[in-house]
C-alpha positions, 0 to 999 in steps of 0.5 A: 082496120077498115077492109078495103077491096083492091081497085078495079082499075089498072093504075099502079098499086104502091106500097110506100114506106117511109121513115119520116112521116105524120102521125098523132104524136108527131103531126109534121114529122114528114109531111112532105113525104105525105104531100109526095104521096097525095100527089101520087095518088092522083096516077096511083093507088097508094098504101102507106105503110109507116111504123112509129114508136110510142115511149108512153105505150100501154096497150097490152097488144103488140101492136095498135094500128091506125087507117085512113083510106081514103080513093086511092090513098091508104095511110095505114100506121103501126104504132109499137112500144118505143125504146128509151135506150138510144145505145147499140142495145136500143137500136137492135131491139127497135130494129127488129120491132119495126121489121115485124112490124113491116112484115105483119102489115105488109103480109094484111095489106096484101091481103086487102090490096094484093101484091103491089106492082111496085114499092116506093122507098122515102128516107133510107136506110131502115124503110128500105128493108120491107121494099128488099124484102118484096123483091126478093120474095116476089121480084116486086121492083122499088124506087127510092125518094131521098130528102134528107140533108145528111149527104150535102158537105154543109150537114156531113152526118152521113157516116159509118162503115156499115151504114155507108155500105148497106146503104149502097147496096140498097140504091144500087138494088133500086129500080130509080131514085129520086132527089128534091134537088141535083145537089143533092144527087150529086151529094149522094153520088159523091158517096159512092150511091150509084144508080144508074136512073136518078131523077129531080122530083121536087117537093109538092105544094098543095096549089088548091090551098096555097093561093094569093089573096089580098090582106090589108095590113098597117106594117110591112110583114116579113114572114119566116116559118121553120123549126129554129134549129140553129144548126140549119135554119140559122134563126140567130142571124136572122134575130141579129139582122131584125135588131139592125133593121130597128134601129134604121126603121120602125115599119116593120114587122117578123112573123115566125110560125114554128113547131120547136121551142123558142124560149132561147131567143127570148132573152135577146128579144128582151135585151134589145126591145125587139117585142115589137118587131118579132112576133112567135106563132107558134105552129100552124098548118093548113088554113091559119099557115096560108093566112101567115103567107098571106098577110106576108110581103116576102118570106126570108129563109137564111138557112146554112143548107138545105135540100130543098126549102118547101116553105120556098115553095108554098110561098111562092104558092101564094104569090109571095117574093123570097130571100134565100141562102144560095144553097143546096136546092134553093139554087134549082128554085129561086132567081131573079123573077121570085126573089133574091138569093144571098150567102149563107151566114153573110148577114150584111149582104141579108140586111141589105136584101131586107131593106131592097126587099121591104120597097121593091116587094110590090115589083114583083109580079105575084100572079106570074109566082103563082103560076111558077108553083102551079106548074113545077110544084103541084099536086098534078105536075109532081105525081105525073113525074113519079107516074112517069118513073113508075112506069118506066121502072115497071117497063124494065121488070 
């Protein structure tokens, strides 16, 4: 591992754990809770502090770990020997190794960094328990951010007696806790997950990389990026509303950029002679992702719930108009003068979108949606915010 000096400077020192982040196996995994933890690192030094699980381990070390440190901004991850076992005994064994894990890292950080002057929890409940451990060992306080949709009424997995109370217990010790959005506190909150400090914080938008730029094209493009679950994402309607659209227009086309499987919509591209009007990306970040926004005229995201909706956000980035479902988060970002919100599953009201879409997207003023992501969703404008709330939570040590 790198040895790195502590900072001479007085800003915070976070430790930050999280249960979903980007690693060599699993590059996306997260990248939102990386995106919140670049941007805190312009009012903060951050150490990230993440194990993962590796089914094809083969090292004969415990552990192996990687470091990227960069100023203010350590990303330390804890690779160790995954559990085929998804039953009660796999869960136990994992468990315990993620929790030697927490502690043998935390114990070498510490070393190298010193003790941190606050934790900062993402995705409960098991990143939880290195932050509890801190604070009751060195009265260290923590916040918690949740993303995960597992609260909202649409995805209802939040279950378990025991899961439910540990839970609780966990916000109840936080210092504050922060949601990409008010449905979503509320959605905790209606599960009894009291805090008496909740914050909105959105999701973060690198505005540097995610930015307009004029792309000539010979058809209208329509994007959509996600990872074509179903479930959510709802990518089925969507492929039924392009097949309707074929059939009143042909000037079209529907970008997908994905990082999931998509050979179970093969077949009905084929059946009904969609090969022209579809086109898979596969998965793209960085550069080639802002090219697909680019080349865009609008983005459509039909999703039967959501937190929030980053690729909302790095659309608007770009300059770009959107149609989104009237759902969670998506509430708190889109309106009148970035885009048009339609009913989950309602697919009439989505085609008629599309078609108001593909005339008028020219009307929409692409500099003014720019600026909107500038100002509530970049890098400065979200880690001013956790500034703020680290400070505060500091103040009431």
């Amino acid at each position: 591992m790198i040895k790195t000096n502590k900072m001479e400077s007085k800003i915070p020192l976070v430790f930050l754990f999280s249960a979903w982040y980007p690693t060599e196996l699993k590059p996306l995994l997260g990248n939102f809770v990386q995106n919140h933890a670049k941007a805190i690192s312009k009012f903060a030094q951050v150490v990230v502090i993440h194990p993962y699980e590796d089914t094809e381990y083969a090292q004969k070390q415990e552990f192996t770990f990687d470091a990227i440190i960069r100023k203010n901004f350590a990303e330390i991850g804890i690779r160790y020997k995954g559990i085929r076992n998804k039953g009660y005994f796999g869960k136990l064994i994992r468990f315990f190794r993620v929790r030697k894990a927490y502690k043998k890292m935390i114990q070498l950080e510490i070393e190298q960094f010193g003790k941190p002057d606050i934790c900062h929890v993402n995705i409960l409940t098991r990143a939880s328990f290195p932050a509890l451990w801190l604070k009751r060992k060195y009265k260290i306080p923590f916040i918690i951010t949740e993303h995960w949709t597992r609260y909202l009424p649409e995805d209802n997995s939040f279950k378990g007696f025991f899961r439910k109370k540990i839970t609780q217990y966990v916000v109840k010790q936080a210092a504050a806790v922060t949601t990409v959005s008010s449905q979503l506190k509320e959605a905790m909150q209606s599960h009894r997950l009291h805090n008496a400090n909740y914050h909105i914080v959105p999701n973060v938008v690198d505005t540097a990389l995610f930015q307009p730029s004029i792309v000539e094209k010979k058809k209208k493009n329509i994007l959509h990026v996600s990872s074509l679950d179903d479930r959510q994402k709802n990518f089925s309607g969507i492929l039924r509303i392009i097949n309707n659209l074929a059939k009143k227009r042909t000037d079209f086309v529907l970008n997908v950029v994905h990082d999931r499987d998509n050979s179970a919509y093969i077949p009905f591209i084929e059946e009904n002679n969609l090969q022209d009007f579809v086109v898979f990306h596969g998965q793209k970040s960085g550069k080639e992702l802002v090219k697909h926004f680019n080349e865009a005229d609008f983005f459509v995201l039909f999703s039967n719930f959501e937190t929030q909706g980053l690729v909302l956000m790095e659309s608007f980035a770009c300059g770009k108009p959107v149609i989104a479902t009237r759902t969670g988060g998506v509430l708190d970002i889109v309106n009148q003068s970035n885009g048009i919100l339609v009913t989950p599953k309602n697919e009439d009201e989505l085609l008629d979108s599309i078609l108001y879409m593909l005339a008028h997207h020219q009307d929409y003023d692409s500099v003014a949606i720019h600026n909107y992501a500038v100002e509530n969703f970049s890098e400065n404008a979200v880690g001013k915010m956790f500034f703020e709330i680290y400070q505060s939570s500091l103040n009431c040590k």
